[in-house]
N, CA, C and O atoms as a GROMACS GRO file, in nm:
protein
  324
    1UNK      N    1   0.247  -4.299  18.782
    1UNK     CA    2   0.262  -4.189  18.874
    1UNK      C    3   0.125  -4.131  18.899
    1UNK      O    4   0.037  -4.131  18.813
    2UNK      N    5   0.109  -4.079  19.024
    2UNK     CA    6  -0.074  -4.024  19.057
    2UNK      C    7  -0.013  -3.875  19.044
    2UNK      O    8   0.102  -3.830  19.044
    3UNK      N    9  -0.141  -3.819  19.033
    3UNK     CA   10  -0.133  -3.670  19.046
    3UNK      C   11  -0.250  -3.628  19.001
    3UNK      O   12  -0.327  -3.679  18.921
    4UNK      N   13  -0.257  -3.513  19.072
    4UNK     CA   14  -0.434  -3.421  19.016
    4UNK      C   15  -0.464  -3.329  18.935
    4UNK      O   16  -0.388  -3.240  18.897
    5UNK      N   17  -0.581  -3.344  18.904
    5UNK     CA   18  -0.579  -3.264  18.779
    5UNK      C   19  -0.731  -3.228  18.830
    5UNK      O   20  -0.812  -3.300  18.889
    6UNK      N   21  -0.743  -3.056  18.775
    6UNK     CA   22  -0.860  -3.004  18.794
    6UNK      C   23  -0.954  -3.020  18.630
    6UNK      O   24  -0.907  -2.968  18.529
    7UNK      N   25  -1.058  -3.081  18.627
    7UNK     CA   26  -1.093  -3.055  18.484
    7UNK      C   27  -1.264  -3.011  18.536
    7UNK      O   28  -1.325  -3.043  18.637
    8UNK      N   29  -1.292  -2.951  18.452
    8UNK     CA   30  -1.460  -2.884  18.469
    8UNK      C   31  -1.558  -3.007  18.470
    8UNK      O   32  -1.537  -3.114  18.413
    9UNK      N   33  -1.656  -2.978  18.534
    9UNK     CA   34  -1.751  -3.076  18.584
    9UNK      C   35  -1.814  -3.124  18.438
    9UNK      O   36  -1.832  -3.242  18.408
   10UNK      N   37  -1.841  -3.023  18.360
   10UNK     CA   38  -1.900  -3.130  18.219
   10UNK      C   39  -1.831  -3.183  18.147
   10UNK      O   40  -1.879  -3.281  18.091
   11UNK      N   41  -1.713  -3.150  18.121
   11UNK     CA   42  -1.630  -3.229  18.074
   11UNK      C   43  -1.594  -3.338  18.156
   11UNK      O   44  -1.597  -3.442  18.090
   12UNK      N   45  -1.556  -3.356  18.291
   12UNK     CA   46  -1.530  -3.480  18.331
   12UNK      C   47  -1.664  -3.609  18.315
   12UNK      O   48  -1.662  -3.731  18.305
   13UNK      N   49  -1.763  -3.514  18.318
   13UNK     CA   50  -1.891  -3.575  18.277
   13UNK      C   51  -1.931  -3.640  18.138
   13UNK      O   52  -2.013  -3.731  18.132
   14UNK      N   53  -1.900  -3.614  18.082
   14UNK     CA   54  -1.928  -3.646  17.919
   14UNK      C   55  -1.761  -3.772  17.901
   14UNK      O   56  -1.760  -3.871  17.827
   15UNK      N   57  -1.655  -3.731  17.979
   15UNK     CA   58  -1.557  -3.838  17.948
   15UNK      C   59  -1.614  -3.970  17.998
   15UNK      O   60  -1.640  -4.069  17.930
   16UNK      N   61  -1.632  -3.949  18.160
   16UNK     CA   62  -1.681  -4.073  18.227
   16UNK      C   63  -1.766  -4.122  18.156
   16UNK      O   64  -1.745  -4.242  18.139
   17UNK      N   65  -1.901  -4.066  18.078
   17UNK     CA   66  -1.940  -4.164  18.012
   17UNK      C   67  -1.897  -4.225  17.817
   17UNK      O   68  -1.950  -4.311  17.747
   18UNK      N   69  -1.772  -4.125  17.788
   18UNK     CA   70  -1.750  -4.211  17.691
   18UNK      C   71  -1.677  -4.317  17.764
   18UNK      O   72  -1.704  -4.428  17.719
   19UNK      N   73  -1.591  -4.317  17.862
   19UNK     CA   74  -1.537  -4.437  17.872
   19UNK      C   75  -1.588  -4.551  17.910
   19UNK      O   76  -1.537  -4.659  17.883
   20UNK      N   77  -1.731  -4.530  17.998
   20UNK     CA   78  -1.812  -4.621  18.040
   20UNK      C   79  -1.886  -4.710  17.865
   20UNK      O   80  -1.931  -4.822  17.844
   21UNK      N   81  -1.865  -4.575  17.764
   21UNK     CA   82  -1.959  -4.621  17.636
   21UNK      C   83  -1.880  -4.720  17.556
   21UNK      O   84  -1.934  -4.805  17.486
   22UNK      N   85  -1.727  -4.706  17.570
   22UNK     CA   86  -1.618  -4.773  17.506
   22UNK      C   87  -1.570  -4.880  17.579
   22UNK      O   88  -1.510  -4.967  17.517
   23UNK      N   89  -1.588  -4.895  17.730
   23UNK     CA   90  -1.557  -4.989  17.775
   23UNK      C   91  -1.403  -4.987  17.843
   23UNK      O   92  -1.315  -5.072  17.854
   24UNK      N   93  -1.414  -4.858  17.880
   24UNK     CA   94  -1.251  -4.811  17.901
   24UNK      C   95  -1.238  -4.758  18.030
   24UNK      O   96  -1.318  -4.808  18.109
   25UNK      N   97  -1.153  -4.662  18.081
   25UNK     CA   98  -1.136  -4.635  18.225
   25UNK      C   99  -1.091  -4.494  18.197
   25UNK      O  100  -1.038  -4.461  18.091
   26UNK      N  101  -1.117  -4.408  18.304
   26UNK     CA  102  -1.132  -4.267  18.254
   26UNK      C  103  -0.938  -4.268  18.279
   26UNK      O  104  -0.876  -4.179  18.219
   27UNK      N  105  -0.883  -4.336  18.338
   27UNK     CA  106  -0.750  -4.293  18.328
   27UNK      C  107  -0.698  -4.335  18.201
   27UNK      O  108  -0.597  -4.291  18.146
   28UNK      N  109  -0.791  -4.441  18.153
   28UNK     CA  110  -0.712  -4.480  17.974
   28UNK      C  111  -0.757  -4.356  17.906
   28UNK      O  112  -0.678  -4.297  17.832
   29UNK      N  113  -0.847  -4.323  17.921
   29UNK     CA  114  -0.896  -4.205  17.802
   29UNK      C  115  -0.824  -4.081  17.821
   29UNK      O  116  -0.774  -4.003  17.740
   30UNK      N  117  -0.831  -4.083  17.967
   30UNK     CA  118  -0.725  -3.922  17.983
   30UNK      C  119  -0.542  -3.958  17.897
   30UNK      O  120  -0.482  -3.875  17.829
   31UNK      N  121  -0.500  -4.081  17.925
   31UNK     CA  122  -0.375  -4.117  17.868
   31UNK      C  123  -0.387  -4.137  17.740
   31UNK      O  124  -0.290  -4.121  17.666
   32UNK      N  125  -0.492  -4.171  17.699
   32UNK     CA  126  -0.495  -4.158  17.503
   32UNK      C  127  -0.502  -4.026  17.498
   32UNK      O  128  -0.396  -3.977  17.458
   33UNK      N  129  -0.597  -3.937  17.527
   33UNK     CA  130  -0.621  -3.747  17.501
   33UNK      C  131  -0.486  -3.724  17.510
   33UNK      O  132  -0.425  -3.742  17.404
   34UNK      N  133  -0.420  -3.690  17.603
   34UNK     CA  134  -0.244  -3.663  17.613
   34UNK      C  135  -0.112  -3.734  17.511
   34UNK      O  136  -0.002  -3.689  17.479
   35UNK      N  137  -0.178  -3.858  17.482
   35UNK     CA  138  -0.066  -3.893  17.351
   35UNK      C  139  -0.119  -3.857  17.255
   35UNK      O  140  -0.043  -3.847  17.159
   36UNK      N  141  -0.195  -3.838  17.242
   36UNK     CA  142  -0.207  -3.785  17.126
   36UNK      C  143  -0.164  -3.609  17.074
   36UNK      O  144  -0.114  -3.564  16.970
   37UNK      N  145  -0.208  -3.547  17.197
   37UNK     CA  146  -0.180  -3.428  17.238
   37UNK      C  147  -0.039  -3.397  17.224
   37UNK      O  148  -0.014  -3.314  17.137
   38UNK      N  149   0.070  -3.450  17.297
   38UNK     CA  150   0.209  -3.506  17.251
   38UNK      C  151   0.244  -3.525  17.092
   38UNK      O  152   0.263  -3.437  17.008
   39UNK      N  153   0.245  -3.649  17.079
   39UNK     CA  154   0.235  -3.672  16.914
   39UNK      C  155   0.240  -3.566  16.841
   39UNK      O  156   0.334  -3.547  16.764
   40UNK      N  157   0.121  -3.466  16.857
   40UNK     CA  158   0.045  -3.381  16.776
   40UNK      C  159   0.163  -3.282  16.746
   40UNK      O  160   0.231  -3.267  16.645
   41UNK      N  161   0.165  -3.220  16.870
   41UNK     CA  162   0.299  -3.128  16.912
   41UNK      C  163   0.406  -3.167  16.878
   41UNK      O  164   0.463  -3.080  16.811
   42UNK      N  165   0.490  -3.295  16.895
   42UNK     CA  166   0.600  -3.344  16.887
   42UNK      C  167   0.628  -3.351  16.668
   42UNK      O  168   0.742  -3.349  16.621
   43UNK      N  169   0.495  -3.359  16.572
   43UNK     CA  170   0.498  -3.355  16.468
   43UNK      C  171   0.534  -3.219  16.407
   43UNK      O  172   0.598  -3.186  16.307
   44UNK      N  173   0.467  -3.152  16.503
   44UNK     CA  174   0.443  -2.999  16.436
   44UNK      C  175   0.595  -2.896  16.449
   44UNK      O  176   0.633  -2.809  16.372
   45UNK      N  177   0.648  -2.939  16.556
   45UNK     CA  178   0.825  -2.886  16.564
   45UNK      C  179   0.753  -2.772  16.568
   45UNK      O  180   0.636  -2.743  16.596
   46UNK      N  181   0.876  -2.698  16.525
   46UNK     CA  182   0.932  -2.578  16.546
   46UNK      C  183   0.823  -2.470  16.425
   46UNK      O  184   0.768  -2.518  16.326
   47UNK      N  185   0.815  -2.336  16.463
   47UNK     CA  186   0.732  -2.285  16.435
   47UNK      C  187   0.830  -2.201  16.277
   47UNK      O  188   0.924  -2.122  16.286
   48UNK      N  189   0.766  -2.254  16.148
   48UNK     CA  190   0.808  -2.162  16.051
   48UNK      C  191   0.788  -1.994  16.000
   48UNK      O  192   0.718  -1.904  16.047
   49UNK      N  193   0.820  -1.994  15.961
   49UNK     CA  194   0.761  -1.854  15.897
   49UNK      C  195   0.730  -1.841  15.754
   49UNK      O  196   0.826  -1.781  15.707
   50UNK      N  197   0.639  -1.867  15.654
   50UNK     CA  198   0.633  -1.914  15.555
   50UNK      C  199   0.666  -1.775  15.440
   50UNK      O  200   0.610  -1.666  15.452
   51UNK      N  201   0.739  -1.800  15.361
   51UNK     CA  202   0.823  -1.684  15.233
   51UNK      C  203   0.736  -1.596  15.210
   51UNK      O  204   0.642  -1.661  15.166
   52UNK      N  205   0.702  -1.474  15.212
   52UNK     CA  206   0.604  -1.442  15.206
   52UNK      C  207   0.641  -1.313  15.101
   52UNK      O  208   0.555  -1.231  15.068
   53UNK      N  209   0.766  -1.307  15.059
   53UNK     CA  210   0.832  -1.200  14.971
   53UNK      C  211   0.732  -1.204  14.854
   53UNK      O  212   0.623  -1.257  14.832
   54UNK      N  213   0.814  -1.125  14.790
   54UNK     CA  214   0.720  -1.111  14.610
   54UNK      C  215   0.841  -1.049  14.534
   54UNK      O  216   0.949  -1.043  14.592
   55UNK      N  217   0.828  -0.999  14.393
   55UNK     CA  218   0.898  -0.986  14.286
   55UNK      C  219   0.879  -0.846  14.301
   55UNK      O  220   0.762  -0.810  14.308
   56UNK      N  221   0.996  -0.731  14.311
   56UNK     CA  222   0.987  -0.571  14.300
   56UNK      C  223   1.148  -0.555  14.290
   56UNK      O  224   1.244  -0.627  14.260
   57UNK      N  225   1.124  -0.390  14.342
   57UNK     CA  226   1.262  -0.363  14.332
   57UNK      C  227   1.242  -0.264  14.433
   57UNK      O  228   1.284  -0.150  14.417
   58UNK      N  229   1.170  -0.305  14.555
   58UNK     CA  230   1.150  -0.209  14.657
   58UNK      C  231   1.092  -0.077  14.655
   58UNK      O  232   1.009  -0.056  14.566
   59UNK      N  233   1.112  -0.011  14.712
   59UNK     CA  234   1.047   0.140  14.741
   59UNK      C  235   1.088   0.180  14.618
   59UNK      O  236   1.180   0.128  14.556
   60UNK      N  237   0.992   0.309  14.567
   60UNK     CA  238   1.001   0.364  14.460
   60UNK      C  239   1.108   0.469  14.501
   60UNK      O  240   1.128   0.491  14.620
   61UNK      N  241   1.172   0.529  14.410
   61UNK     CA  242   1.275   0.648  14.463
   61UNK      C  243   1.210   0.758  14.512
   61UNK      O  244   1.105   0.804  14.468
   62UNK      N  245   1.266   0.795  14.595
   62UNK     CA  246   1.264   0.900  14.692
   62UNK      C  247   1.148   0.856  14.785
   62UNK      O  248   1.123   0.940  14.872
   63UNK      N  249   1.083   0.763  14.787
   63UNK     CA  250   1.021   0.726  14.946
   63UNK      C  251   1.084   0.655  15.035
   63UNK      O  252   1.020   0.600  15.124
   64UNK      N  253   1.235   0.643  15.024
   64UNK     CA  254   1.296   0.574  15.106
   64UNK      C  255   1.319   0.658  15.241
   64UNK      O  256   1.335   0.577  15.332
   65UNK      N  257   1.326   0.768  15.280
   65UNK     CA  258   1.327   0.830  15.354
   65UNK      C  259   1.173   0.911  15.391
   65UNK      O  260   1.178   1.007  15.468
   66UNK      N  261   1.057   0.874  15.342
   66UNK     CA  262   0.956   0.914  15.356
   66UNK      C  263   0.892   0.827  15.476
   66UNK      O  264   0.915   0.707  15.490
   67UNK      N  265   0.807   0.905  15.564
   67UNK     CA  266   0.729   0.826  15.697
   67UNK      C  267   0.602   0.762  15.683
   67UNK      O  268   0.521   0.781  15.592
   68UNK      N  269   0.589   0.677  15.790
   68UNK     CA  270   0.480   0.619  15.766
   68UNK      C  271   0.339   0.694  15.723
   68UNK      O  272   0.256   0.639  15.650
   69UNK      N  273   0.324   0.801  15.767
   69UNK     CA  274   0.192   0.847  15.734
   69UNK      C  275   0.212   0.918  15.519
   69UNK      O  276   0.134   0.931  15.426
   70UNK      N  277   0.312   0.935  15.533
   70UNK     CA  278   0.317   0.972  15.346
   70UNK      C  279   0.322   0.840  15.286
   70UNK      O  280   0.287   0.842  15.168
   71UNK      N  281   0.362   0.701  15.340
   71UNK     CA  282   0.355   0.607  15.220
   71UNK      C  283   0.194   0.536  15.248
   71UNK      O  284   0.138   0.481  15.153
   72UNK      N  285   0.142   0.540  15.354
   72UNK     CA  286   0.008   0.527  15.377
   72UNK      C  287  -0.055   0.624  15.276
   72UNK      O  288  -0.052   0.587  15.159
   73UNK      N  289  -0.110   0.739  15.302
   73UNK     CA  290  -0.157   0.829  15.188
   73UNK      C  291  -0.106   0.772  15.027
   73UNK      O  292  -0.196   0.785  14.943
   74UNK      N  293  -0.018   0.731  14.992
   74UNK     CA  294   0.005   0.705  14.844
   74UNK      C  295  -0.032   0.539  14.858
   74UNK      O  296  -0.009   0.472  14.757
   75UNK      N  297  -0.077   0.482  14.954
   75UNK     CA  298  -0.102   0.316  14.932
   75UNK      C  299  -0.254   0.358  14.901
   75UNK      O  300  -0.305   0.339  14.790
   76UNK      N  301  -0.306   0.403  14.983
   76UNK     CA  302  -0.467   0.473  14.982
   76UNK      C  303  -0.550   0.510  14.854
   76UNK      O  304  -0.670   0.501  14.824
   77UNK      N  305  -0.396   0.572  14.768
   77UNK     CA  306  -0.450   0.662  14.714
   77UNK      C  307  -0.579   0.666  14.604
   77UNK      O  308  -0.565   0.612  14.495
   78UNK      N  309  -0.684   0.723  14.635
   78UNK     CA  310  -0.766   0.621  14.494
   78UNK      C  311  -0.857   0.554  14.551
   78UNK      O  312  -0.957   0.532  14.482
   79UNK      N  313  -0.855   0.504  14.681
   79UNK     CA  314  -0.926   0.372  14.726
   79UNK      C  315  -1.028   0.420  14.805
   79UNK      O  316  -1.125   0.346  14.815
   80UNK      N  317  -1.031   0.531  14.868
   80UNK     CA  318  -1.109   0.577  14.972
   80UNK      C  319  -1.074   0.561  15.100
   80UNK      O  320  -1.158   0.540  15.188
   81UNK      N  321  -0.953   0.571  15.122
   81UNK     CA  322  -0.899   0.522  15.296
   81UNK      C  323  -0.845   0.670  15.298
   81UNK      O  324  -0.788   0.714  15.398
   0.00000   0.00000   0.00000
């Protein structure tokens, strides 16, 4: 299938001559860059979220109803923030 593609003048520049250096054709090189590009993506799936919990027992009592600016001040506390 044809179709156009805008790519920046040094980059199309530096391809044309790897492919001229490899012995290849700038439409093989653009079709290897894209499978691979594919591939790459097609490995990587779906985006995780990695466990990021820890071992507690949550908020200490009575900051459960406390706002952000009072549990900031007691994270601080000590540290110089």
């Amino acid at each position: 299938m044809k179709t156009t593609l805008e790519i920046s003048d040094p980059l199309l520049r530096e391809a044309r001559r790897l492919a001229a250096r490899d012995g290849t054709t700038l439409r093989a090189l653009v079709e290897q860059g894209l499978r691979h590009v594919v591939a790459d993506k097609r490995k990587s799936g779906k985006f995780r979220l990695r466990k990021a919990s820890f071992k507690g027992r949550g908020l200490q009592p009575g900051l459960g109803e406390a706002g952000w600016a009072k549990l900031r001040d007691i994270i601080y506390e000590g540290r110089g923030g």
